[in-house]
N, C-alpha and C positions, 0 to 999 in steps of 0.2 A: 501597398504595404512597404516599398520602397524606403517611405518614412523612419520607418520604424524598421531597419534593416539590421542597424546594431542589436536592438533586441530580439530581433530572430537568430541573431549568434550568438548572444546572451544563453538564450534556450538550446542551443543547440545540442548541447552535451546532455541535458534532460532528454531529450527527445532520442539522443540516440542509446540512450543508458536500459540495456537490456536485463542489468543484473542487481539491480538495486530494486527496496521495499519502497513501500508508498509512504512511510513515516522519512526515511531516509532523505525520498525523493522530496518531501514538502520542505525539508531542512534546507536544501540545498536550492529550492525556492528563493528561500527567505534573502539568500546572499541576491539573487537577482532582482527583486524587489529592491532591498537598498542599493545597489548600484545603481538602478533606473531613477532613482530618488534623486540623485547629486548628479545624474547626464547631462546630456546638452539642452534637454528638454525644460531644466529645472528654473531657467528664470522668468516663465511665467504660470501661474497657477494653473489655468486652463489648458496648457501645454502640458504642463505634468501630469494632472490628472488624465490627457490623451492618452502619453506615452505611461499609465502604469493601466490603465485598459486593454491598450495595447501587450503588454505585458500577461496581462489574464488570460485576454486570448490565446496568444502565442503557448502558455503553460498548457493552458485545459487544450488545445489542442495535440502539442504535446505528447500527452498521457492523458489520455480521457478515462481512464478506469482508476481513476488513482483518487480517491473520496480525499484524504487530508490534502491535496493540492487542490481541490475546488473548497473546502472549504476555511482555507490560508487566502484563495483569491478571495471568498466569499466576504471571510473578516474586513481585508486589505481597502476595498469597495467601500464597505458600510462603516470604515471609520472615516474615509478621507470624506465621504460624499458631502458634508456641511462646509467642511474647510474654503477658507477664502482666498488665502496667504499660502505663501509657495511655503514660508516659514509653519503655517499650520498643518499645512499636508503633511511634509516631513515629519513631524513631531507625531501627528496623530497614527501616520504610516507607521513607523518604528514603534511607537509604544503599543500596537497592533500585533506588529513580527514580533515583538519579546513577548508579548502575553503569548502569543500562538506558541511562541517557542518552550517556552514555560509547559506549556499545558502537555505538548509532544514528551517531552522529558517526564514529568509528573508521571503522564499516563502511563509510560514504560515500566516505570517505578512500581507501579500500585496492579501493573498486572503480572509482574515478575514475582509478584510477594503471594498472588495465587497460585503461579503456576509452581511452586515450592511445592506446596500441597498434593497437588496432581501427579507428583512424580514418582510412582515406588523406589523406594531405595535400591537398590543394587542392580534392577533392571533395564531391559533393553527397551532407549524406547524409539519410535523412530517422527523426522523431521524434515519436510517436503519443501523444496525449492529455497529461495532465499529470504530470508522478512529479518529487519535485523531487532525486530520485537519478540522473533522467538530468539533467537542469537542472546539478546540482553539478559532474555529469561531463563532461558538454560545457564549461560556462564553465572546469571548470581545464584544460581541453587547449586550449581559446584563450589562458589566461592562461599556460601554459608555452611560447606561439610558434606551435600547430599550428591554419592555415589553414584555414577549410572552410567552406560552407555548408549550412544546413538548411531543407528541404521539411516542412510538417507541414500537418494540415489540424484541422479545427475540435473534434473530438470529441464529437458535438454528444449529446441533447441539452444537455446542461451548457456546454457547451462550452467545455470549462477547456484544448484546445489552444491556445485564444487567448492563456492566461493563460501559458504554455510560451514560446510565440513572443514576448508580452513580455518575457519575462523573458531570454531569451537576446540578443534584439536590444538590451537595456539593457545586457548584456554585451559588445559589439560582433562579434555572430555576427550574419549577412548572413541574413533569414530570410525564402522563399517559404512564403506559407500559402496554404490554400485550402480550399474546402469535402468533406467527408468521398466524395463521390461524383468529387469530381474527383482522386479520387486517383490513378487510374491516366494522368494527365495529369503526373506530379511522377515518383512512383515511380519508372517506368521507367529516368529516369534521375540515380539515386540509387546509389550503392556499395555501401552498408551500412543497416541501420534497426535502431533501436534504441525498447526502449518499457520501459516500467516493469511492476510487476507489484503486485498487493496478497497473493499468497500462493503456493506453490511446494509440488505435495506428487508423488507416485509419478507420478499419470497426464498431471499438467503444469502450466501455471502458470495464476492465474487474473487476471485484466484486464478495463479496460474494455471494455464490447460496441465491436467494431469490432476488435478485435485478433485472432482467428481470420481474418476475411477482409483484414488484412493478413497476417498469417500464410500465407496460399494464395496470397498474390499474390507473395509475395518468396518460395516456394517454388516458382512456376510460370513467375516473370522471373530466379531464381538468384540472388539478392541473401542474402545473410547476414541471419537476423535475432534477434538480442540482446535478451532479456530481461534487467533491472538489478534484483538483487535483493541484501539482506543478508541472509544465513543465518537473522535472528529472522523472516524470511518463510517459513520450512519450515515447513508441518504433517504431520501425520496426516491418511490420506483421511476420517475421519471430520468432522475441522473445515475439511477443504478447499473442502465443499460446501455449505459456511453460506452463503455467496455465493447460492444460491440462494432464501435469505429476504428478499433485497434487492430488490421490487418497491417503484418509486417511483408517485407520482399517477400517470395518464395526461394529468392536465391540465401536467404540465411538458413534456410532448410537446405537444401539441395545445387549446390554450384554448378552451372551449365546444362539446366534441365531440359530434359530432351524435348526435342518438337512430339507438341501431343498431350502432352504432360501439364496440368495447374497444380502448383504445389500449396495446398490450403494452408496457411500460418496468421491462423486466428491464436494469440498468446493468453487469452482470458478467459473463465466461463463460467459459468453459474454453479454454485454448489447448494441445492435447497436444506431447509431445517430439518428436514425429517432425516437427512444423514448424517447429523452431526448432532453430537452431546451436548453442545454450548461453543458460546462464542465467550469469549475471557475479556472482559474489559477490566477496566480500574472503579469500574461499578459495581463488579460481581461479575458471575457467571451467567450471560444474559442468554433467553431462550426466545422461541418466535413470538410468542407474548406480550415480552418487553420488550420489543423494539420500537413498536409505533408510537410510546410516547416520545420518544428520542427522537423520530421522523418531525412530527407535529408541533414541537417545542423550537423549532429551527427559523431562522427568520432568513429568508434570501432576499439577496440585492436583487432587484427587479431588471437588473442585464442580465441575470444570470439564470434567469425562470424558462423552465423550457415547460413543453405542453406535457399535460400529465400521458402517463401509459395504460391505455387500456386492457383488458383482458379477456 
């Protein structure tokens, strides 16, 4: 991989980005994709198309839980694959990233305009870890008039809920935080909860750790709780469970852990349908139902086909 060294520091900052959504993350894709487009690689056709493979890998390795970055590599793949001309790659590459980009935006749009809906007026509600799909959708239902307050707690350890509750209290949302165990000190009296997702397939959606045992907790206090996803979060269960390749150090947990000690930091995990009220896309409100046809309708570059998952 030597080759392709620059764009393993290309990726670099993805790779190290503990606090950002999976919509965020595929934006931020998009700029390495076109850089790799105009590299050094770019004055032969079959050398570009190496080095934006190259590229795919390095992402989906990356962040393997992150559905809209496999399926931005997915797009990126199946537009260049005909191209002959280093000049066609380019063209066909970039009118790829604007449409994807396009679509990312859109989709923000059309599920912020739901999640209006879902929100009681003057209510507490609360908002788990970082996604900046719920961010988008909370500040436009303040910015169209709708009142309300948010509980959230730390998301630790990254703790990029901190970076949520900035962001919303810059938008003039009233926001109690607190640490991830004091949750059932907030919760309780909350309306609604809502959290983001990095990918959406048959058995359920998948999320920061900490989202299953919210999950139990607004299923056993009766609270509603919303998943915010874009439809390019659907996979196949085969790439649902890439998530599961994402151990971090255990020194981001724990600094200078004692002999004796493995410090587990798995950052993702499964939340099934039966704890959750709906997933919010710019489709509607989609339940376990609707998903397979969104699975099925999917077309993958055959680099990017891994073996199905049994059960």
């Amino acid at each position: 991989m030597e080759k392709y060294e620059h764009i393993h520091e290309l990726v670099k900052p993805i790779r190290e980005d503990l606090q950002s959504g999976a919509a965020e993350i595929a934006l931020r894709a998009i700029t390495v994709f076109q850089t790799v487009m105009t590299g050094p690689e770019s004055a032969h056709p079959d050398e570009l198309k190496a080095a934006l493979n190259a590229a795919v890998k390095e992402l989906l390795e990356a962040q393997p839980a992150m559905a809209p970055l496999f399926h931005l590599c997915n797009t990126v793949l199946l537009a260049i694959a005909d191209a002959k001309t280093v000049e066609q790659i380019q063209k066909d590459c970039q009118e790829a990233l604007e449409t994807f980009e396009r679509t990312l935006c859109d989709s923000a749009a059309g599920i912020a305009e739901k999640v209006y809906e879902l929100i009681p007026p003057g209510e507490l509600i609360f908002a788990y870890s970082f996604s900046s799909t719920v961010v988008s959708s909370l500040l436009a239902a303040r910015a169209k008039g709708r009142y309300f307050r948010v509980a959230s707690t730390e998301s630790r350890p990254a703790q990029e809920g901190r970076k949520l509750a900035k962001q919303l209290a810059a938008g003039n949302i009233e926001v109690t935080h607190t640490f991830d165990s004091a949750m059932s000190l907030v919760l309780p009296n909350c309306s609604v909860a809502f959290m983001g997702c990095d990918c959406v397939g048959m058995p359920g959606v998948v999320n920061k750790v900490g989202s299953y045992l919210l999950a139990l907790a607004c299923k056993e206090l009766n609270i509603p709780l919303y998943a915010l996803a874009g439809s390019e979060k659907i996979v196949g269960d085969e790439r649902l469970f890439e998530f599961e390749k994402h151990e971090r150090p255990g020194e981001e947990v724990w600094e200078n852990i004692p002999k004796g000690v493995r410090v587990l930091n798995h950052q993702f995990e499964l939340v099934p349908f039966n704890l959750l009220s709906g997933v919010v896309t710019e489709k509607g409100i989609l339940l376990e139902k609707d998903i397979e046809k969104y699975v099925t309708t999917t077309r993958v570059h055959d680099s990017l086909k891994l073996e199905p998952v049994t059960f």
